[in-house]
N, C-alpha and C positions, 0 to 999 in steps of 0.2 A: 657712730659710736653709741653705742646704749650707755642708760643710766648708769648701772651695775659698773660698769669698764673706768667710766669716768670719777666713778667715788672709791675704787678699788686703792688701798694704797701700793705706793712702790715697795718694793723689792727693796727689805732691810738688810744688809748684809751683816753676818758675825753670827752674835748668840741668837739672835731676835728669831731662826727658823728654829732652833732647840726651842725656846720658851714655848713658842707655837704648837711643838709638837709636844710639850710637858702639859698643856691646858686639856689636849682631845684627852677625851674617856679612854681609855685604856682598849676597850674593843674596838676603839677605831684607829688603831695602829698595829698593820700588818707591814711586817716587814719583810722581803721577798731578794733573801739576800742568794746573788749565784751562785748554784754549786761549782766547786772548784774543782778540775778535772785534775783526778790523781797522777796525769802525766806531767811535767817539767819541760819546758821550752827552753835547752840551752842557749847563750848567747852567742846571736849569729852574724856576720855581714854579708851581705850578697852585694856585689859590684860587678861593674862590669869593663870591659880594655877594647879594646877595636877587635881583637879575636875572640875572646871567649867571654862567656858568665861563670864569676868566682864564686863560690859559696864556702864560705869558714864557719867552722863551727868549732867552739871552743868546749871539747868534753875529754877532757883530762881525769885518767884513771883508769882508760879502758882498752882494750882491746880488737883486732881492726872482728872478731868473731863477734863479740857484744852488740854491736849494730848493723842495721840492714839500709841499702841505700836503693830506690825507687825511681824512675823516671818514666811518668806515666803522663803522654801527649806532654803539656807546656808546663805539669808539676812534679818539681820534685819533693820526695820524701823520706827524710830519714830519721829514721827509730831504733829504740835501745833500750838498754838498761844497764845502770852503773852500778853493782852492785858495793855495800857497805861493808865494811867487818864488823863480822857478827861477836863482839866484845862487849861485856856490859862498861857503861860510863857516864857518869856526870857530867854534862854538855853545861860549862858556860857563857857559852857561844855555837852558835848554828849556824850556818847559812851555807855550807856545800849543799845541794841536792841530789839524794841517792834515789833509786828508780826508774821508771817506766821515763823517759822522756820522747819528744816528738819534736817536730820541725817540719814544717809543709813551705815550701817558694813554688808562687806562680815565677814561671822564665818570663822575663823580659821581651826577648828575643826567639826566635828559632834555632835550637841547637843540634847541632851534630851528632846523633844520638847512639852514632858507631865509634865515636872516636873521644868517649866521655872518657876521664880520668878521676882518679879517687887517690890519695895520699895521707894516712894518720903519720901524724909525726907529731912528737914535743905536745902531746895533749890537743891538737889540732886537729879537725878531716876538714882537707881542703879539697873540693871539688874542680874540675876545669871541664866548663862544659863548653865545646869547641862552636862560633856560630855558626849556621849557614849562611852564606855570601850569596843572595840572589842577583845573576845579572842580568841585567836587561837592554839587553839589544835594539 
């Protein structure tokens, strides 16, 4: 261990890294915050049963035309757009997501890529992707 390591102090936790960062000069704090991609990630589960991989996606509002479903090698993907009503209004509250959204699953497993199924129902699109059964003799 060098000198420098051994007089360093520990790791304050709370305000102590704000102070630190309020003492540097001002040009020496660049902040390099990620851009946020304009698309929305609805909430999804993927599971799986001895037959198939499940993938639920919960995008209430829309129509089975509004989205497009993908299965390309062991990804699936499925994209959309929800559209809003175009109303003017005073939002005291926010948190539905209108727009572009996405949804990418690596599969688990190896699926049956002839025998996939798709279901929008009750704000739902439930997928059933059927596994393949290797057997080995």
């Amino acid at each position: 261990m060098d000198q420098s390591s051994r007089n360093a102090e520990p790791f304050k936790p709370g305000f102590y890294v704000m102070d630190d960062i309020q003492r540097m000069s001002p040009d020496a704090i660049h902040l390099h915050l990620p851009m946020r991609s304009p698309a929305w990630r609805p909430p999804t589960d993927v599971y799986e049963t001895e037959e198939a991989v499940i993938v639920r996606v919960e995008i209430a509002g829309m129509h089975e035309t509004d989205f497009s479903i993908v299965l390309d090698g062991r990804y699936l993907s499925i994209r959309g757009v929800r559209q809003d009503v175009p109303e003017r209004r005073a939002y005291h509250q926010m948190e539905i997501r209108y727009g572009e959204f996405s949804v990418d699953v690596e599969m688990p497993a190896a699926v049956d890529v002839e025998n996939v199924q798709a279901i929008y129902q009750n704000g739902f699109l439930k997928i059933m992707l059927p596994k393949v059964h290797i057997r080995i003799e």
